[in-house]
C-alpha positions in Angstrom: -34.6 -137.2 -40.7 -32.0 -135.2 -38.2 -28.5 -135.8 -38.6 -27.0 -137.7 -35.4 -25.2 -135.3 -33.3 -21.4 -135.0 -33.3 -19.2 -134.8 -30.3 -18.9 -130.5 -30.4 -22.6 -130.7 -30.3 -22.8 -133.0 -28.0 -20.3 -131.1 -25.5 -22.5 -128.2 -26.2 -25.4 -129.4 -24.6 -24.1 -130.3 -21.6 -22.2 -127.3 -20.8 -26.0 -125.9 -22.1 -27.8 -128.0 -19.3 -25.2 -126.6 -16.7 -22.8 -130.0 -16.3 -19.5 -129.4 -15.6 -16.3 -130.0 -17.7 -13.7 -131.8 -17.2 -11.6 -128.4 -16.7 -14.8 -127.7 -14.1 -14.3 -130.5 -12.0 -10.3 -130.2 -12.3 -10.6 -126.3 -11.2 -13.2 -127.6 -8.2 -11.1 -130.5 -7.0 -7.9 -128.1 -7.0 -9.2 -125.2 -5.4 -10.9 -127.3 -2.7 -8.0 -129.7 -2.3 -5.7 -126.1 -2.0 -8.4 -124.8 0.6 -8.1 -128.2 2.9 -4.8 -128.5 2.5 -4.1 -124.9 3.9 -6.0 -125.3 6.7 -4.6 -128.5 7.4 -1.4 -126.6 7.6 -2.5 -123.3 9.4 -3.6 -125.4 12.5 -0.5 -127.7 12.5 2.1 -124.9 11.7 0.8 -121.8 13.1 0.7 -123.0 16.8 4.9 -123.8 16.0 5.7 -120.4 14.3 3.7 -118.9 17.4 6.3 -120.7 19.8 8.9 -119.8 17.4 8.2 -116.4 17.5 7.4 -115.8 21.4 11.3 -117.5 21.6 12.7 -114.9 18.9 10.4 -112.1 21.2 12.8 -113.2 23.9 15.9 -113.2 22.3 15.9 -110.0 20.7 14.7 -108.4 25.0 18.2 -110.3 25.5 20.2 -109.0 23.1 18.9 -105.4 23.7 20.2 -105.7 27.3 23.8 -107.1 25.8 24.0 -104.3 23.7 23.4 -101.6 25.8 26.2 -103.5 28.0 28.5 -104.1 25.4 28.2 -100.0 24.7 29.2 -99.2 28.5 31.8 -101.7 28.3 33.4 -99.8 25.0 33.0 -96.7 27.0 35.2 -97.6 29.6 37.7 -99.6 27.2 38.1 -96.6 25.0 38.8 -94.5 28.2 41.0 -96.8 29.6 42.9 -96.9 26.2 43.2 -92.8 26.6 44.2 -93.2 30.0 46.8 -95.9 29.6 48.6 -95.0 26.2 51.4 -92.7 25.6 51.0 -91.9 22.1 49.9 -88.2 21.9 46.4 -87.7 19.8 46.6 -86.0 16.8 45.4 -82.6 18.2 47.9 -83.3 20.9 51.3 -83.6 18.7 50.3 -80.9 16.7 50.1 -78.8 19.8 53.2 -79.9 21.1 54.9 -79.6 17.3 53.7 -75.6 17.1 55.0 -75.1 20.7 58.3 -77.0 19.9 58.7 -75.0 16.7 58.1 -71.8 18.9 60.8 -72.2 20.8 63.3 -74.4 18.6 62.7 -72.7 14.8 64.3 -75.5 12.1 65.6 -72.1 10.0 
C-alpha cells in the first residue's frame, strides 16, 4: 500500500504537469495588467505631451527672438551710459592722473 501524498508532493506534480502557481498567475496578471495599463496611458497622454511640446517648440522660437533683442537693447544702453556719464573710466583717470602728475609733481 502507497502512502497518501502530502501537500509538497502534491505541489510537485502540478508544477510537474506544467500548471501554474500561484506566484505564476500573480507574475501573469501583473505584467499583463502593467502592459494594458501603459497603453491605455500612451494613447491618452502622448497626444497631450505632443500638444505640450509643439507649445514649448513655440515658446523657446519666441524667446530666441526676445533675446537677441534684449542683447541689442543692452548694446545701446551701455553706449548710452558711456555717452551720457561723466565719470571718467578707469583707463581714463589714470591717464588724466599721469598727465596731471606730469605737469603738477606732489614732491
Amino acid at each position: 500500500m502507497s502512502k497518501p501524498a502530502d501537500f509538497k508532493d502534491l505541489i510537485f506534480a502540478l508544477k510537474k504537469a506544467g500548471f501554474p502557481t500561484k506566484g505564476d498567475v500573480k507574475q501573469i496578471v501583473s505584467d499583463e495588467f502593467h502592459e494594458e495599463i501603459t497603453k491605455f496611458y500612451a494613447g491618452r497622454i502622448k497626444p497631450e505631451f505632443d500638444q505640450v511640446n509643439k507649445r514649448l517648440d513655440r515658446v523657446d522660437k519666441r524667446l530666441v527672438r526676445v533675446e537677441v533683442r534684449l542683447n541689442g537693447v543692452e548694446g545701446e544702453v551701455r553706449g548710452l551710459k558711456e555717452e551720457l556719464s561723466d565719470t571718467p573710466s578707469r583707463g581714463q583717470f589714470n591717464d588724466l592722473k599721469a598727465r596731471v602728475n606730469h605737469y603738477h609733481p606732489a614732491n
